[in-house]
N, C-alpha and C positions, 0 to 999 in steps of 0.2 A: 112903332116909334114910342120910344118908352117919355111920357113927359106926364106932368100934375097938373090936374085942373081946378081950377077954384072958380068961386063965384066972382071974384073981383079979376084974374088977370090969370093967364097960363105960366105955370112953370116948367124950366127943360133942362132936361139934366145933361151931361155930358155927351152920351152918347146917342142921344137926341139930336144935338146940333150937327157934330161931326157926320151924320146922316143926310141932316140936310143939307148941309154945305157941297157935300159928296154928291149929293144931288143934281143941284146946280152946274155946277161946274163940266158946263158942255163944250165942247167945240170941236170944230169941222176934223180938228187935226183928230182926235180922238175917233174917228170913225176911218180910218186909211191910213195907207204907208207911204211913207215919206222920207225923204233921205236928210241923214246929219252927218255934222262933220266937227271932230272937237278933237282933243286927246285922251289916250286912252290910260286909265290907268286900273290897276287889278284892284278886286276887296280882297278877303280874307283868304281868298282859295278852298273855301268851306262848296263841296258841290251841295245842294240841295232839291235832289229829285230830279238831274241833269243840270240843274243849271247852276249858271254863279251869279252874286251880285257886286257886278263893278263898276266903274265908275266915267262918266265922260263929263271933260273939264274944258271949258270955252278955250279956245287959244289967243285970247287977249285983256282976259280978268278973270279971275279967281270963283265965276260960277259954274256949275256943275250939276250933274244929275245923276243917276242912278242906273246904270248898263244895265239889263236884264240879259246873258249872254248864252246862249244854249253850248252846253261840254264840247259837240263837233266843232264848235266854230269858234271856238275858246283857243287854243293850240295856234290859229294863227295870229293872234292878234300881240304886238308888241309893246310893253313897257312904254309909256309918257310917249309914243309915236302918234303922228296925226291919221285915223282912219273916220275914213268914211264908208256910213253902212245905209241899209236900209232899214228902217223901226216901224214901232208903231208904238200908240202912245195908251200908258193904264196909268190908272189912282188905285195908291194901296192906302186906306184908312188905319193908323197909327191910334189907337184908343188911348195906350197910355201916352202921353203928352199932348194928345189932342191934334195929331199932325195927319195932314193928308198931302200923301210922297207923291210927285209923278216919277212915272219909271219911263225909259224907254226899253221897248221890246225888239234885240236884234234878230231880223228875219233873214238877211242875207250881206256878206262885205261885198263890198263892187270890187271889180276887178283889179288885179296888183297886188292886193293882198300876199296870195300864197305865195308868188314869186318874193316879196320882202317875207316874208317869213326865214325861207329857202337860203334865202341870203344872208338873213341874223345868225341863219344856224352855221352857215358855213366859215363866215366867219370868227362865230365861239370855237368852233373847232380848230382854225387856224390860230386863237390865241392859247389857246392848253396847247398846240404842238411847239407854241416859238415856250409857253415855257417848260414844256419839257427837255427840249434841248437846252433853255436855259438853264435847270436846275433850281430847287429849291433854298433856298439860305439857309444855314443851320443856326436855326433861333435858339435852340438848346446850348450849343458848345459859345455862343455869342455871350448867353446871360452867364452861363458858367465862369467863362476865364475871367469878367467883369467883377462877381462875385469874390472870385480867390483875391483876384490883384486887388481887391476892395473899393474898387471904382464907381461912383452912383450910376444908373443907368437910366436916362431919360425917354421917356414913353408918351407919346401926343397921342391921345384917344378923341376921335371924329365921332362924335354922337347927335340928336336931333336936340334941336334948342329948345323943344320942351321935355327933352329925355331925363328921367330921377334915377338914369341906373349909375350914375359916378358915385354914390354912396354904398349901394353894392359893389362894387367894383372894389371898393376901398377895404370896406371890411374884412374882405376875404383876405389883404395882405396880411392884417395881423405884425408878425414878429416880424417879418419879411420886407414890410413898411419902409426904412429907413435906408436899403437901398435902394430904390427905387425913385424918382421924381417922375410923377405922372402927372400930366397935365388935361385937364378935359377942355375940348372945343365946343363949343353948339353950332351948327351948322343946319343950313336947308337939306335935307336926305331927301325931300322929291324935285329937287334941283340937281338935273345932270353937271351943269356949268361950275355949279358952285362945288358940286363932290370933288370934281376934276382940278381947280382949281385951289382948292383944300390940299388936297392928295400932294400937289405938286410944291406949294408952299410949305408947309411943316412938316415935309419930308425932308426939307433940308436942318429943320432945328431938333430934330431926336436921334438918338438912336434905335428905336421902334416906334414906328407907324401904325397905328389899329385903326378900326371902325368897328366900331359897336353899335347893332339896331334891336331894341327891343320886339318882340312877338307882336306887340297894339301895333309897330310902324310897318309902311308898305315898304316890303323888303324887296320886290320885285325888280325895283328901280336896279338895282345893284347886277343882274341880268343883261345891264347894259353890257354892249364891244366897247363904246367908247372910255368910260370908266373901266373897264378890267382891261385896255389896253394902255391908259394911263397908268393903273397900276404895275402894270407888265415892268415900267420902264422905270420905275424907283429905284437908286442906288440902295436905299436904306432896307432894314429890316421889315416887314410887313406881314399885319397878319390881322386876321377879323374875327368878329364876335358877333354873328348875326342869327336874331332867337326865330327858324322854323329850319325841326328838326326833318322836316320831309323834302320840301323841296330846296335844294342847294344852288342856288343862285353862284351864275359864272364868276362874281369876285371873292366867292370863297372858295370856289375851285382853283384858282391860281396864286392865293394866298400863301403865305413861306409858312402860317400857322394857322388853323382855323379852328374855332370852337362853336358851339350851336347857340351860345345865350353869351350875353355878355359876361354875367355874373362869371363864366366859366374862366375868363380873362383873367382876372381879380386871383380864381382859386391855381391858375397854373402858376402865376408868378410866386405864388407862395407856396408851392409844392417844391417848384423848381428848386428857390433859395434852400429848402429844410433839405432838400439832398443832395445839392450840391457843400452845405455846411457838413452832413453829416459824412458826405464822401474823402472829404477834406480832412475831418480829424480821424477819420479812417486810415485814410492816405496816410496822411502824417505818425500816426502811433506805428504803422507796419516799416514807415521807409525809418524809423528809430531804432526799431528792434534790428530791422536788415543791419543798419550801419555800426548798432552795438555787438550784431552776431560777428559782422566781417574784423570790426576791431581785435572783438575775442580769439576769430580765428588768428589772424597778423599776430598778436605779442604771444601766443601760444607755440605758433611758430618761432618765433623767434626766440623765445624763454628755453626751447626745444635743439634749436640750433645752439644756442651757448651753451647749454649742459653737454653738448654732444663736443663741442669746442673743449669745456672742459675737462671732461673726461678724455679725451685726447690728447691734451696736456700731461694729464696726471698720470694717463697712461707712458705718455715719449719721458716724463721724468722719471716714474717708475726704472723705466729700461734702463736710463742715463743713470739712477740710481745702485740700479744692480752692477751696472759696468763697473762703473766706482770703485764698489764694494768689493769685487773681485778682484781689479789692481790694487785696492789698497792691501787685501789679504795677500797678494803675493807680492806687494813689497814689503809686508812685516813678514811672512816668511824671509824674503833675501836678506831680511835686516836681520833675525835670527841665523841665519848660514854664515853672513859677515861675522857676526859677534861671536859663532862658534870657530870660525876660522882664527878670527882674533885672538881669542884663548888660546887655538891651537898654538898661535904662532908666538904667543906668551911662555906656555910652558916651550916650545922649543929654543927661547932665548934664554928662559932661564938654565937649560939644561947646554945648552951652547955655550953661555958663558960669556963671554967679551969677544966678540965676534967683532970684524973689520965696521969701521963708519960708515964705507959701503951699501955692504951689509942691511945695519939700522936706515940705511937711507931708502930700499927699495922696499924694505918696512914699511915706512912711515909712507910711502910712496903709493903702494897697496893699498894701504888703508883710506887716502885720501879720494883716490876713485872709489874705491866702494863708498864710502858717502855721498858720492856726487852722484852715482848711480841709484842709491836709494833715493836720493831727492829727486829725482828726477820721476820715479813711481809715486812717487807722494803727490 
């Protein structure tokens, strides 16, 4: 026993007391096994040399003790269920704070156990099959067309009412921020009643549904059938942020998204928004060039078509041209045969003489059709 002695009075230092107190503290219960009965809930999930330390909670106020649970017998025991075990009881002396813990130590679960176990399991299984046939929501192509059509997207995130991760959560938006309205709740997370309840009310005010539990919170809860069958049956979008990256609790196995920490929530919405922006003026610059190419092709065509119109033209006048040309050359020949016959028929009046009026009349007769006849080549 470490303590000071003086001539006037004894001094005792810390770990002096905590010894003796440790001392005293006898009783009957402390020497045998005996049975308890409270709620059960997990610590940390950290095994330590087989065993875990969890926790058993009165079932009608808020005190509680310390499970000491050997690894075998760990696997049956269920989330905030009521079991009864058999223990026995130790003191673990705490030096720093001065605390000395009772633990209970469980020796054996009475009977019922494994068969509820049996039947937790059977029924997680029956909720991953109704939602695989349900199908997953596509949380992606939801926030995307919301994004283009530039519509806010409203987000209710379920966290624990002493939870600090809504400022992580935030940060990680960034640029991304603005469309987005996220609302954080604080809620009880080792209250089934209350999650359930939660779940079912401010799914009806979002467009996405989350729960977010930090790594400090007992995430086990979330293991529950009853909650992940309430979630089973949300219309809305849903998806969780629960921080233990090992063991995957059933309401994040039937979740439309899941991520391992909350923070990770915060970083997908703002991945999401920076590539669906950056897919959009993608989009848009390529479906520009498409509709300037199809243009170019169209008046190309058509600029193609009318030269070929025209030339067509010029070729049919051409032709009409050359025809022309050739009846008009042979009506100035016939106009030259006319005016040589004419002559003829000149000198043979003047060598005729005064010939009958007749005569001068089939002349002049002559002569009148052949102009009507050249004009008519003209």
């Amino acid at each position: 026993m470490a303590l000071v002695r003086s001539n006037s009075e004894t001094i005792y230092n810390p770990s002096s007391l905590l010894h003796i107190f440790n001392s005293t503290l006898h009783n009957e219960t402390t020497q045998k096994v005996f049975k308890v009965k409270g709620i059960y809930t997990a610590g940390n999930g950290i095994s330590y040399e087989g065993i875990y330390f969890d926790n058993l909670k009165d079932e009608t106020s808020d005190a509680s003790m310390v499970l000491v649970v050997p690894a075998l017998i760990r696997p049956q025991l269920i989330q905030n269920k009521i079991i009864e075990c058999n223990v026995y009881l130790t003191k673990r002396v705490q030096p720093i704070g001065g605390r000395i813990d009772l633990q209970l130590n469980v020796v054996e679960l009475l009977s019922g156990n494994s068969l509820s176990y049996v039947n937790t399991q059977l029924k997680s299984f029956d909720i991953l099959r109704k939602k695989a046939e349900g199908g997953y929501k596509d949380v992606n192509g939801f926030i995307k067309s919301k994004i283009i059509n530039g519509e806010p997207i409203t987000v209710n995130i379920l966290l624990g009412k002493s939870g600090i991760i809504d400022s992580d959560i935030k940060h990680q938006l960034q640029a991304a921020a603005p469309s987005y309205k996220i609302y954080f709740i604080g809620i009880n997370l080792t209250s089934e009643r209350e999650i359930m309840e939660s779940l079912r009310y401010y799914a009806k005010k979002c467009d996405i549904l989350a729960v977010a539990a930090g790594g400090e919170e007992n995430i086990e809860i979330f293991d529950s059938g009853d909650i992940a069958e309430t979630a089973l049956a949300l219309s809305t979008h849903f998806i969780t942020g629960l921080g233990d990256k090992e063991n995957v609790p059933l309401l994040q196995k039937i979740a439309d998204k899941s991520f391992t920490t909350p923070v990770a929530i915060g970083q997908y919405f703002n991945e999401i928004y920076n590539n669906t922006i950056t897919d959009f003026h993608t989009l848009k610059a390529k479906l520009v060039n498409d509709i300037t190419r199809q243009l170019e092709e169209k008046y190309a065509e058509e600029i193609n078509n009318l030269n070929t119109d025209i030339t067509s033209i010029v070729t049919s006048n051409k032709t009409e041209l050359e025809i022309l040309t050739r009846q008009l050359e042979a009506a100035s020949k016939e106009k030259i045969s006319q005016a040589d016959e004419i002559k003829t028929l000149q000198q043979r009046m003047e060598k005729a003489g005064k010939k009958s009026v007749y005569v001068i009349l089939l002349i002049i007769a002559a002569l009148v059709i052949g102009c009507v006849i050249g004009r008519i080549y003209l």
